[in-house]
N, C-alpha and C positions, 0 to 999 in steps of 0.2 A: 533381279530377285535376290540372289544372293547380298547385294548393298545393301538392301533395305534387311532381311532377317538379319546380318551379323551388326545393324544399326540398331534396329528395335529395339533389344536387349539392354541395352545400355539407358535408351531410354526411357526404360519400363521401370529401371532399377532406382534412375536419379530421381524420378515423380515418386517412388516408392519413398526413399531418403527425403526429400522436399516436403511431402507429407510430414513425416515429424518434427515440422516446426509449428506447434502449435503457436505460438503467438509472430508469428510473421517476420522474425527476428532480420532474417539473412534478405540482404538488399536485391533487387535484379539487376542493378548495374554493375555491383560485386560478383555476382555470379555470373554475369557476363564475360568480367575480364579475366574472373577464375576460369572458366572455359577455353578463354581463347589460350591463357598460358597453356592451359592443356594442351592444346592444338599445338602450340610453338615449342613446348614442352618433346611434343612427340619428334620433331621435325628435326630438332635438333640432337635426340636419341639416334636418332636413325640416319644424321650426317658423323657421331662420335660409332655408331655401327661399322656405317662403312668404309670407316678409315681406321678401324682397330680389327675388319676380316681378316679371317686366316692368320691372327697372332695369336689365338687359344685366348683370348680374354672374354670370350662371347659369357663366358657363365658369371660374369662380374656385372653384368649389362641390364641383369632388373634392380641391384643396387643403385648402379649410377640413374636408372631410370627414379628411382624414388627420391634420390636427394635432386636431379633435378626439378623433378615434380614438387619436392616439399620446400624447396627456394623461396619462393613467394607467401607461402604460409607459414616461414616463419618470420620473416619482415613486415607481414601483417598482424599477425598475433601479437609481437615482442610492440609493435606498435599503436597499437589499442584499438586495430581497425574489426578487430574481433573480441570479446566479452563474453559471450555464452557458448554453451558446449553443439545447441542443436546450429548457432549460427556459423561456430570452426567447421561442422561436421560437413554441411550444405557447402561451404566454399571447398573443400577438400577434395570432396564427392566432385562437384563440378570441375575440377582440376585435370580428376580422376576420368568423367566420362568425356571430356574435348581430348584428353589423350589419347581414351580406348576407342573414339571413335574415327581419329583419323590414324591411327596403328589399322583399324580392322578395313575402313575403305583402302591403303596402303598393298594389306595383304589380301585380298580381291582380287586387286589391280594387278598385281603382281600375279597371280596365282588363277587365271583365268578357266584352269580346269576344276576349280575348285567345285565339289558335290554341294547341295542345299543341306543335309544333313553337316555337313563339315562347318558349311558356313553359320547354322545354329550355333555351333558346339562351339564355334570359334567367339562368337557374339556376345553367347552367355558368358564364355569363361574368363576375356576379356573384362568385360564389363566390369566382373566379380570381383577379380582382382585389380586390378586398375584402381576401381572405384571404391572398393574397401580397403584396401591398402591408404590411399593419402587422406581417405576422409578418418582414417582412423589414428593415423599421424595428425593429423590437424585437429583434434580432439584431445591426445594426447601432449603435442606440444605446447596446446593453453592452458592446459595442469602443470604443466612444467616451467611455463613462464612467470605463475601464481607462485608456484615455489620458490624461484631463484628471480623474483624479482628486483632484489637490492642488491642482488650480488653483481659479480664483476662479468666482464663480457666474456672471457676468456669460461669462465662458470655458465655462464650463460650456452655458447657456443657446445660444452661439453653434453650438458641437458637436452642441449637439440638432437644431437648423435645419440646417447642414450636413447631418446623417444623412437629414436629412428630405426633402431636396429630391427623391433620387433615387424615393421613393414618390410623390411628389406627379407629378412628370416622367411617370413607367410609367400612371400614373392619370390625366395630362391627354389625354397621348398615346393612351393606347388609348380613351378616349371620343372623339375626333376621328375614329375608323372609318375610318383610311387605309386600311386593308386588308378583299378582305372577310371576314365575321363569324368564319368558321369559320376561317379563316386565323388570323387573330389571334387567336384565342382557342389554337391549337395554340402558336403562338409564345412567345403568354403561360406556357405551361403550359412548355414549354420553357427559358423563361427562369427562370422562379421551381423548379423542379425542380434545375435544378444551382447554381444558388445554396442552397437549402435542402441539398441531397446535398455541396456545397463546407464549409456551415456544419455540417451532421454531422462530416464527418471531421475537421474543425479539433475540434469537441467530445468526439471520441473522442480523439484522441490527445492532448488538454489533461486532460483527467478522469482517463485514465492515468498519464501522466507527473507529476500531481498526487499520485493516488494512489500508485503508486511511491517517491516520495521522503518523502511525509509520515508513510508506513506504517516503514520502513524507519530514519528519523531517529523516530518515535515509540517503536519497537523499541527502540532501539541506548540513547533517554535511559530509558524507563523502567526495560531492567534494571539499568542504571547506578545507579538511585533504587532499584530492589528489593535488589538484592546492593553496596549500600554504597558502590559503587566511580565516586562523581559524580566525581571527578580524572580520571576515564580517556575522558569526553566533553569535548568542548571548549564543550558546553551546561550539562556537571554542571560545568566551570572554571568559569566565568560564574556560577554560583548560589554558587560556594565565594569567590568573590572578594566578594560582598554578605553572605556571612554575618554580619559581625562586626557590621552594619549593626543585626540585627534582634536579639530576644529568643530565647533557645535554643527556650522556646516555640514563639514565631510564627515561627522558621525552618523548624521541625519539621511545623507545621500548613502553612506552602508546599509543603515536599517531599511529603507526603503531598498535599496537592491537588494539586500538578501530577502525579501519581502516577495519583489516579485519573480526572486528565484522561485522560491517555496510555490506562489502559487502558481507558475508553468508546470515545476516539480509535479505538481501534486496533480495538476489537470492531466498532464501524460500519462503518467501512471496510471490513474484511471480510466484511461483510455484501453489503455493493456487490459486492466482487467475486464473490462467490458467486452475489449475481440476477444477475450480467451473463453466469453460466456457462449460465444456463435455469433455476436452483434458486431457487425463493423458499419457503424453510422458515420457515413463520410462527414468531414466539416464542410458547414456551408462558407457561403464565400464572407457574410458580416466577420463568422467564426475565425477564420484563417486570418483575413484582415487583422482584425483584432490582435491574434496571437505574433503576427508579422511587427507589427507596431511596437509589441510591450517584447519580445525579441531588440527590436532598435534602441528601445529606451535603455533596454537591459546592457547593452554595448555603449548608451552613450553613459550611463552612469560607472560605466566599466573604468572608462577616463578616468571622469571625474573623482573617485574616490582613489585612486593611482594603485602602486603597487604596496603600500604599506596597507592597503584597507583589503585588497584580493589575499595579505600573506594571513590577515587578520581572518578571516572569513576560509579559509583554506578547509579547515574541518568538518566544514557544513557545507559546500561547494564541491563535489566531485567534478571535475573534470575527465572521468577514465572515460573508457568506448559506451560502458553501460548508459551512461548520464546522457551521453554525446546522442547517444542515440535514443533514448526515452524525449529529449527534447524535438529530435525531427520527428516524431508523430504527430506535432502540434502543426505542422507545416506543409 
């Protein structure tokens, strides 16, 4: 009984978190391996535990826990494998609860007299912290990557620690027990709630205002590419001013792949805004087919127009996590 109450907790909290991804963002096979680091995450806190016992460094040891824990979130973020704020939060969060959860079966096992009471108190407060600490790190380090994106690694590396401090802080500070137990555990819950409900609505109305404008400029140049009439965008001016650049050919084979960028573009997207309405209409198999195909055509004109035509097309082309992953919906 105790396993299971000091387990519960944790994933009562992560379904809680999981829930605020209103449009599906955060993958389950990301949040799998975000999990298990947690797991491995803990394993190896607890081999750097018990080889630093009895040297008086124990009060240093939810630090080192949180830049373990935030290792992988930031080689994921800095590498576009995360985009939006509720998608950083969820992988964080899952970091956080495969951590807190084999810390608290650990300390069970360990702890075999341990009361049902205890083991609650243990489960929630874990959880709390564990899980709101790196998912709030991992929220905060994709704002910081937006910032010091062109800069230098060493800039980079500093913005990581920067982000990091204020997790490590909320994690030294609530194992010092100023308050008592149940106190602080409300407070916690408190704090990491409107930070989380803060970083939702900044991810809603970024995802929007995204979508909005990406839809609408996708709109306006493809039919401009279908109905002939590129001079009447100031996107189809810019492709008419490099024509003379390339081969009638490989102009031809441009126009046509950014063509049927735009209209994957535009079919994904729409997709989004449909599951964000409560409809998630699976594709049938003609559907996926289809999208699988004009996906190959999309790769084999990729060739074919080489790298002078992809540096051409650069500005209308996103390549970040956002794009990367507006595209796997069609799939």
């Amino acid at each position: 009984m105790n396993y299971l109450v000091s387990i519960l907790p944790i994933v009562v909290y992560f379904i809680i978190i999981k829930g605020m991804d209103g449009f599906s963002l955060a993958r389950w096979g990301r949040i799998l391996e975000s999990f298990v680091w947690g797991i491995a995450a803990c394993f190896i806190c607890y081999g750097v535990g018990f080889a630093f016992s009895g040297t008086g460094a124990a009060g240093a040891f939810p630090v080192a826990e949180e830049i373990i824990k935030g290792v992988p979130l930031i080689f994921a973020i800095y590498r576009n494998r995360s985009a939006f704020f509720a998608e950083s939060l969820i992988y964080g969060a899952a970091v956080g609860a495969g951590f807190a959860l084999s810390e608290n079966i650990l300390y069970v096992f360990y702890n075999p007299d341990f009361g049902l009471g205890d083991a609650i108190l243990r489960g929630v407060g874990t959880a709390l912290i564990h899980i709101g600490c790196t998912a709030f790190f991992a929220t905060a380090i994709l704002v910081a990557s937006r910032v010091v994106k062109e800069r230098s690694v060493a800039i980079k590396v500093l913005a990581s620690v920067a982000v990091l401090l204020p997790s490590c802080a909320i994690h030294l500070v609530y194992n010092m027990f100023l308050l008592p137990e149940f106190i602080q555990m409300v407070a916690v819950v408190v704090i990491f709630m409107l930070l989380f409900l803060l970083a939702y609505q900044i991810d809603e109305k970024l995802i929007h205002r995204w979508l909005d404008l990406c839809i609408s400029n996708d709109i306006a140049l493809f039919m401009s590419i279908k109905e002939g009439r590129l001079q009447d965008t100031n996107a189809g001016g810019y492709l008419l001013m490099a024509k003379e650049r390339f081969q009638p050919d490989v102009f031809f084979d441009i126009c046509v792949y950014l063509g049927l960028y735009l209209e994957l573009s535009i079919a994904a997207k729409s997709r989004m805004i449909i599951k964000e309405s409560g409809m998630n209409i699976p594709l049938s198999e003609e559907e996926h087919q289809a999208n699988c195909d004009k996906l190959v055509e999309l790769r084999s004109l990729r060739k074919s127009i080489g790298t002078s035509g992809i540096l051409l097309l650069k500005p209308f082309i996103n390549e970040k996590a956002a794009d990367n992953w507006v595209m796997s919906e069609l799939l």
